[in-house]
C-alpha positions in Angstrom: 96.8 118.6 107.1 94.9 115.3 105.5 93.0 114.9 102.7 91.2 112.7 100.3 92.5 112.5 96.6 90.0 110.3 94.1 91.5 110.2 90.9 89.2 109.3 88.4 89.8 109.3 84.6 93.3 110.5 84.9 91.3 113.8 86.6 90.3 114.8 90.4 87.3 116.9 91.3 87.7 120.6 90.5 87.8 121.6 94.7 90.5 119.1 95.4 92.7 120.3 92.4 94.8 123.2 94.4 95.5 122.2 98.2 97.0 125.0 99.8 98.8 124.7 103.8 101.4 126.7 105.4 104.7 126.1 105.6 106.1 123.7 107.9 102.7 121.6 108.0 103.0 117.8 108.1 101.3 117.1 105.0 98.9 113.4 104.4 97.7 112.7 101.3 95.5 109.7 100.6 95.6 108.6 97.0 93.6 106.1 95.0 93.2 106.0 91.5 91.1 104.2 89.0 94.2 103.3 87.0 97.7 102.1 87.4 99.9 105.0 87.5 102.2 107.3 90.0 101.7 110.3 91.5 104.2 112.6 91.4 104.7 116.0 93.3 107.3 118.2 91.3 109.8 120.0 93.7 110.1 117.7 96.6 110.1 115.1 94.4 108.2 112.7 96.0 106.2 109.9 94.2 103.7 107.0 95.2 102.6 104.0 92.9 98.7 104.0 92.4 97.8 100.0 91.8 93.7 100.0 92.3 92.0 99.6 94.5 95.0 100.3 96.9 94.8 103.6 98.6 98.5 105.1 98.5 99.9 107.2 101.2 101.9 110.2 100.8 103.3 111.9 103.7 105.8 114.6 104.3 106.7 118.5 105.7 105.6 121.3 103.7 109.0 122.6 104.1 109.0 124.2 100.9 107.2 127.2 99.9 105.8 127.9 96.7 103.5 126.1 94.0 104.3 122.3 93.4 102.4 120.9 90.9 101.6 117.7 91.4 100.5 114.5 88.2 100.3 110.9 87.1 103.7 110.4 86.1 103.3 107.7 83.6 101.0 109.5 81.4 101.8 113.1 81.9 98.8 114.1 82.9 98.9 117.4 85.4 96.5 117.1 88.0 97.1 120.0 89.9 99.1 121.9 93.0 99.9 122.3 96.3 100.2 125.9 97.5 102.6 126.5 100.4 102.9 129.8 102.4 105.2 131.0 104.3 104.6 131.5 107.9 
């Protein structure tokens, strides 16, 4: 599973906001941001620096299932989830 993540004003667009895959999925996420932060997904604790206009790649196995919620670290600001399912 790939997909597109354009953070703009410490927000993303309402339909990219919950991605949801089944367990056991490689997972790509393609980051940028209009500010300097990180991204942070809570759970498997993975995190990415956002410098713009530098895309940021985030890549990993949903081997986890559940609902991860997922921000910019630096200011706290919850951006949204990723939804895992078990097979």
């Amino acid at each position: 599973y790939t997909t597109e993540l354009n953070i703009s004003g410490n927000s993303l667009p309402v339909d990219r906001r919950v991605i949801q895959v089944e367990q056991g999925v490689m997972v790509t996420l393609y980051i940028t941001s209009d500010r300097e932060d990180e991204f942070h997904l809570h759970g498997y604790n993975l995190k990415t620096a956002l410098k713009p206009p530098t895309r940021a790649t985030l890549q990993f196995q949903a081997d986890k299932a559940g609902r991860f919620e997922f921000e910019l670290h630096q200011s706290h600001t919850e951006l949204g989830a990723l939804e895992v399912y078990p097979r």
